[in-house]
VEXKENU-790442 format. One record per atom (N, C-alpha, C): atom name; x, y, z; residue in one letter. Coordinates in steps of 0.2 Angstrom, whole numbers. Layout:
REM residues N
+------+-------+-------+-------+-----+
| atom |     X |     Y |     Z | res |
+------+-------+-------+-------+-----+
|   CA |     X |     Y |     Z |   A |
...
+------+-------+-------+-------+-----+
This chain:
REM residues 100
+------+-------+-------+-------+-----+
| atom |     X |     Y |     Z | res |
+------+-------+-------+-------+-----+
|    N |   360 |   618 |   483 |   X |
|   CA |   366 |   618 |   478 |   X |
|    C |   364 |   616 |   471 |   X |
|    N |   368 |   618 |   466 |   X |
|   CA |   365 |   617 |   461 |   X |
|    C |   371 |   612 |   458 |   X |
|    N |   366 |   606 |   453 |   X |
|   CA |   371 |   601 |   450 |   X |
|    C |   373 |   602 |   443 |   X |
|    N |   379 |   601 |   442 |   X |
|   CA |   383 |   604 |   435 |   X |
|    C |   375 |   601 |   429 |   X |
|    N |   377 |   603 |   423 |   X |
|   CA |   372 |   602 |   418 |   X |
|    C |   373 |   598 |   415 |   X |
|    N |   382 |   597 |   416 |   X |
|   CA |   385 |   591 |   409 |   X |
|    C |   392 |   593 |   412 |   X |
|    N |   398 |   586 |   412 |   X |
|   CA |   405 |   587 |   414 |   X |
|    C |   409 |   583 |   407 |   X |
|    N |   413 |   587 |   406 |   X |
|   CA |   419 |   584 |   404 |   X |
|    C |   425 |   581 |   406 |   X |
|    N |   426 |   575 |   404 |   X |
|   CA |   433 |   573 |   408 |   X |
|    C |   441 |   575 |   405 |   X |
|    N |   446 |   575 |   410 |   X |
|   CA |   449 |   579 |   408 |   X |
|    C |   455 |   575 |   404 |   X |
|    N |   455 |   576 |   394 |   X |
|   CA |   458 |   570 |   392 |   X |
|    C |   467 |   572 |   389 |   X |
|    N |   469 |   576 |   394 |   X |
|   CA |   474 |   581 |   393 |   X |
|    C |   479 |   578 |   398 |   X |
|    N |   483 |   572 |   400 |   X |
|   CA |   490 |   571 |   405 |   X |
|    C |   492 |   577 |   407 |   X |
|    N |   493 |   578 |   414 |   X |
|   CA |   498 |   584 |   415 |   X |
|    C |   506 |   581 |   413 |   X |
|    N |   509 |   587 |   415 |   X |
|   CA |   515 |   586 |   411 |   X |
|    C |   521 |   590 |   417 |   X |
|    N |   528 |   587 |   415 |   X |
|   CA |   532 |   589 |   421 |   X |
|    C |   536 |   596 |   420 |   X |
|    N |   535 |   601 |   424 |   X |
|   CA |   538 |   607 |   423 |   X |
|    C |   544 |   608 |   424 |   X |
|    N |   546 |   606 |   433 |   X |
|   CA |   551 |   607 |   436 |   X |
|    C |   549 |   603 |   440 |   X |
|    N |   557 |   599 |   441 |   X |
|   CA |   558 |   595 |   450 |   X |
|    C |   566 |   598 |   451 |   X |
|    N |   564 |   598 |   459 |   X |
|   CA |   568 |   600 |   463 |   X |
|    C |   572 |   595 |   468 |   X |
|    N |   577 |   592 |   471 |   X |
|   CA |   579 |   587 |   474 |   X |
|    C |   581 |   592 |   479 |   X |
|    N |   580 |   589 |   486 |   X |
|   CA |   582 |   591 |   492 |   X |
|    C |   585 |   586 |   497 |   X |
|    N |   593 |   585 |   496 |   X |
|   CA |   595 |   580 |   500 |   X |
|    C |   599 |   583 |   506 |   X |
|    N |   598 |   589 |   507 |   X |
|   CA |   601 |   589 |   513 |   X |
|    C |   598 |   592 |   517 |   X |
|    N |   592 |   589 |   516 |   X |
|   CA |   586 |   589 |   523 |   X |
|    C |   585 |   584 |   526 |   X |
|    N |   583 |   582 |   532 |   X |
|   CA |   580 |   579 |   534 |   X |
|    C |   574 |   574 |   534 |   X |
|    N |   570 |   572 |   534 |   X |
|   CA |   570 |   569 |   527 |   X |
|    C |   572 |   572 |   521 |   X |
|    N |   574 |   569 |   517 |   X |
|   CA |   577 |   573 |   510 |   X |
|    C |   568 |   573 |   506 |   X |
|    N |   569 |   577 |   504 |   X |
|   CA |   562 |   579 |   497 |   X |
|    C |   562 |   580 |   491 |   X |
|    N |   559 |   577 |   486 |   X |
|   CA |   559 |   581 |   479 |   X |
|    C |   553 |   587 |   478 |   X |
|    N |   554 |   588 |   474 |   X |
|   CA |   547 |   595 |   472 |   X |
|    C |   546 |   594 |   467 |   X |
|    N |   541 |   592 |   464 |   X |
|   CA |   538 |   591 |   456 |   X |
|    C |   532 |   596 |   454 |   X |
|    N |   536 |   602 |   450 |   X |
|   CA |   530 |   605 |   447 |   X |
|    C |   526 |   602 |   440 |   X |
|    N |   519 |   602 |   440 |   X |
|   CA |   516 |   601 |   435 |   X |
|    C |   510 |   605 |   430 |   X |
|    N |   509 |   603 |   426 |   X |
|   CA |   508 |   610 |   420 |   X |
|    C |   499 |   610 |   423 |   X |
|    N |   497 |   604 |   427 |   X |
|   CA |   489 |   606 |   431 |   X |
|    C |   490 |   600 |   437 |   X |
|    N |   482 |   601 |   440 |   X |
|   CA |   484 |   599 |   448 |   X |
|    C |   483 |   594 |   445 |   X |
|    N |   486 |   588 |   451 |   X |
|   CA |   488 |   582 |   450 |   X |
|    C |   484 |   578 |   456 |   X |
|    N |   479 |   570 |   454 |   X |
|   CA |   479 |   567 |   460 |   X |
|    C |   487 |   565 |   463 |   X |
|    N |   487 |   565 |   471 |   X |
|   CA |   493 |   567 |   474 |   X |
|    C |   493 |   557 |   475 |   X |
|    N |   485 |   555 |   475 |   X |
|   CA |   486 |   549 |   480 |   X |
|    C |   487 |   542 |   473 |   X |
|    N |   486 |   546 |   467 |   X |
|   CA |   488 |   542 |   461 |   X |
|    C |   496 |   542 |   457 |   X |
|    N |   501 |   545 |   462 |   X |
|   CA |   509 |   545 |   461 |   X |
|    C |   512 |   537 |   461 |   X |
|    N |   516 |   538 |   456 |   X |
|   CA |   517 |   528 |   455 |   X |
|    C |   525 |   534 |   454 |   X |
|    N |   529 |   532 |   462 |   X |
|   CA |   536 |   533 |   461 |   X |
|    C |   540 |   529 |   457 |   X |
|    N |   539 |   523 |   455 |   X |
|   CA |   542 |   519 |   452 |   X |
|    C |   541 |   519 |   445 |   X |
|    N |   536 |   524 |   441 |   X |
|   CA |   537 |   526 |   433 |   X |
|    C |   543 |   532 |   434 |   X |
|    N |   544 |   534 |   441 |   X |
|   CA |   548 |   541 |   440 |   X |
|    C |   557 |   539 |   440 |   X |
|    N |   561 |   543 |   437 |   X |
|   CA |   567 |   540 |   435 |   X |
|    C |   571 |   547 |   437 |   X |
|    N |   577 |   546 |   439 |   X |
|   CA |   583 |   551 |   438 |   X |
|    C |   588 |   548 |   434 |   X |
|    N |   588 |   553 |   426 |   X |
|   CA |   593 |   550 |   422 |   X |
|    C |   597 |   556 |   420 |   X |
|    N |   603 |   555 |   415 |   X |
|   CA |   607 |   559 |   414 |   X |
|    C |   602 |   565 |   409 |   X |
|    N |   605 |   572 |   407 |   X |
|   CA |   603 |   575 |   402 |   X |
|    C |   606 |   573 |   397 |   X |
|    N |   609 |   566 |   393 |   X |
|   CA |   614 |   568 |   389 |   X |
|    C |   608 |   559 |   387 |   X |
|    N |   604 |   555 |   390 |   X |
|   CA |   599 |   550 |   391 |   X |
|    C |   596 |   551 |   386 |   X |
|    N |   592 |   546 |   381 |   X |
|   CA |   588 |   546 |   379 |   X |
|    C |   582 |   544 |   378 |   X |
|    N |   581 |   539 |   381 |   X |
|   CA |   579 |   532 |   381 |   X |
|    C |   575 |   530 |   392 |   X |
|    N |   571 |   531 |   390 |   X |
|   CA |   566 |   530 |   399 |   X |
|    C |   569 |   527 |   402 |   X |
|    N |   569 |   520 |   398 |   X |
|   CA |   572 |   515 |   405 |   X |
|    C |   580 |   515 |   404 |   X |
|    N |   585 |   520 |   402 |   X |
|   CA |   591 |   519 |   404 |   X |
|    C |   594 |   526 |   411 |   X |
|    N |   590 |   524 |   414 |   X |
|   CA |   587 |   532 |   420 |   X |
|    C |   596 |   527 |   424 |   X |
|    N |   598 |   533 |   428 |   X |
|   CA |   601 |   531 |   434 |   X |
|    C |   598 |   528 |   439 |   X |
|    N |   594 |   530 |   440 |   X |
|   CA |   589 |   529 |   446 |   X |
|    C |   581 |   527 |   446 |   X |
|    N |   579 |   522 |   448 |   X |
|   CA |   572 |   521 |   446 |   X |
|    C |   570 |   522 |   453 |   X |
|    N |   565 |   526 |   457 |   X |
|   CA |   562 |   528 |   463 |   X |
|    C |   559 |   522 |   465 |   X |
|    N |   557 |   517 |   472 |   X |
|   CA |   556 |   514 |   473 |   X |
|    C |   551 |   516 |   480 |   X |
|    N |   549 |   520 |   480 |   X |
|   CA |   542 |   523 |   485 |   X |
|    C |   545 |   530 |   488 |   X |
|    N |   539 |   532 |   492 |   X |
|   CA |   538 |   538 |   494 |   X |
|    C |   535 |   538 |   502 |   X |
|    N |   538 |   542 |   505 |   X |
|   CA |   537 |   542 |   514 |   X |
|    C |   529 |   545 |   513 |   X |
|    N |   529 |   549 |   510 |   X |
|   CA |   522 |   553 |   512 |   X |
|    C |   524 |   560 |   504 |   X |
|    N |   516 |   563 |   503 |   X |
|   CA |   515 |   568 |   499 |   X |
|    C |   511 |   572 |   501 |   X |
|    N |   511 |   577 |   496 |   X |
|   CA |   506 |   583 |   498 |   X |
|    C |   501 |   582 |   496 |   X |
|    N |   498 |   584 |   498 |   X |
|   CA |   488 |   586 |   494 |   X |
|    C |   492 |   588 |   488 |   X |
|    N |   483 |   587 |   484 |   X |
|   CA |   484 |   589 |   477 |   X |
|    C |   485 |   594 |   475 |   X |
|    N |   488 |   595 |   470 |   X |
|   CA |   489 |   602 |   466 |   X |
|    C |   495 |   602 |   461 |   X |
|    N |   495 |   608 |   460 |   X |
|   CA |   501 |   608 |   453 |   X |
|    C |   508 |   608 |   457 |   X |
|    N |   509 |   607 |   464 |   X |
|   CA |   516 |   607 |   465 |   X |
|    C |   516 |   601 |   471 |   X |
|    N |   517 |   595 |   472 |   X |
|   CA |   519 |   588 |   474 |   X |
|    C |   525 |   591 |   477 |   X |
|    N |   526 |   590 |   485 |   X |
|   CA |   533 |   590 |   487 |   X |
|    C |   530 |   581 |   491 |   X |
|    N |   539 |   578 |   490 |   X |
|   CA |   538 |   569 |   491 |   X |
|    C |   541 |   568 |   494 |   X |
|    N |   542 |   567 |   502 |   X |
|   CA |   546 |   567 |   506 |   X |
|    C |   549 |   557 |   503 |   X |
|    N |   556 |   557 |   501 |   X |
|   CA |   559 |   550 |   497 |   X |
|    C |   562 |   547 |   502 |   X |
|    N |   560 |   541 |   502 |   X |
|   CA |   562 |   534 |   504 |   X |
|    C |   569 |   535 |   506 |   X |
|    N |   572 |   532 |   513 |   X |
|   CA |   579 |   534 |   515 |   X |
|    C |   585 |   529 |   509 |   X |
|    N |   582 |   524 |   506 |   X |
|   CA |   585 |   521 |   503 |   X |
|    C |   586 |   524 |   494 |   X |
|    N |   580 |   526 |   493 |   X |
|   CA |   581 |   532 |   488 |   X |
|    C |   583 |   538 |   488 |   X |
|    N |   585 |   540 |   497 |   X |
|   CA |   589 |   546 |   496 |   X |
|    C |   597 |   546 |   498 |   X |
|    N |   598 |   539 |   499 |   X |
|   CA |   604 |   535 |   499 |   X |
|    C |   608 |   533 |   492 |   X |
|    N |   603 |   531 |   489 |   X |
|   CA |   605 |   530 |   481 |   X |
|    C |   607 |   537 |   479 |   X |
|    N |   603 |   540 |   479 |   X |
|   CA |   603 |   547 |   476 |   X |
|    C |   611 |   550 |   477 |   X |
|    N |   612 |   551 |   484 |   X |
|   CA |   617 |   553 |   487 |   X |
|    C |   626 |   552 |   483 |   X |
|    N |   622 |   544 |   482 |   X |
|   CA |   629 |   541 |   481 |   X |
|    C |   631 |   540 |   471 |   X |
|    N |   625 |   543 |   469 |   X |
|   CA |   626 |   546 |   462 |   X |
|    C |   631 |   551 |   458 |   X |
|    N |   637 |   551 |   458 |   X |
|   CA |   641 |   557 |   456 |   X |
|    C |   641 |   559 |   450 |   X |
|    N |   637 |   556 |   444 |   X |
|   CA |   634 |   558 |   438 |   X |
|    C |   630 |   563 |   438 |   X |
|    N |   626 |   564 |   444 |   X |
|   CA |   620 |   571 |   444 |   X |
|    C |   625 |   577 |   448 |   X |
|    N |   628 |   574 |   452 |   X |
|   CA |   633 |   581 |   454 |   X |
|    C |   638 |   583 |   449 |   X |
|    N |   641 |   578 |   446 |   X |
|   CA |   646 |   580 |   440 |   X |
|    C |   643 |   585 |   434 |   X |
|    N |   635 |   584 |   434 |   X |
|   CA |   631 |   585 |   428 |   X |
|    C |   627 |   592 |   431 |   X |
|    N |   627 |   594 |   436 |   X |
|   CA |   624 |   600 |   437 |   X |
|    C |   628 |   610 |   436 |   X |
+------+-------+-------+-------+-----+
């Protein structure tokens, strides 16, 4: 095998394209698309928020995530099977049902 000549590191964040909520699954899941592949085992659910569109401000989120049952391998789409307690929260939010 042959070993690279030189590496660049990659000094670009990905970025969020689209998330998907799925609460009437069993586990309930989100879907998080991102603009490149993402370490899966480096997700800090507690930076991630659900807030209103009308929100401007990060920390005035509805919802602050508070962990993750399990993920996917890496890649540009993260499905996150959510916390029964976050998907309890979530449920009992009528701001994001009123808002879709």
């Amino acid at each position: 095998p042959q070993r690279a000549a030189s590496f660049v590191a990659d000094a670009v964040a990905p970025t969020v394209l689209a998330v998907t909520l799925n609460l009437n699954s069993t586990p309930a899941y989100m879907t998080v698309q991102f603009s490149e592949t993402v370490n899966a085992s480096s997700l800090n659910m507690a930076a991630l928020w659900i807030q209103t569109a009308s929100s401007t401000a990060s920390s005035t989120g509805l919802l602050q995530f508070t962990g993750i049952e399990a993920v996917t391998a890496d890649s540009t789409q993260l499905v996150i099977q959510l916390t029964a307690a976050d998907t309890n929260a979530l449920k009992n939010l009528t701001q994001i049902h009123n808002e879709s």
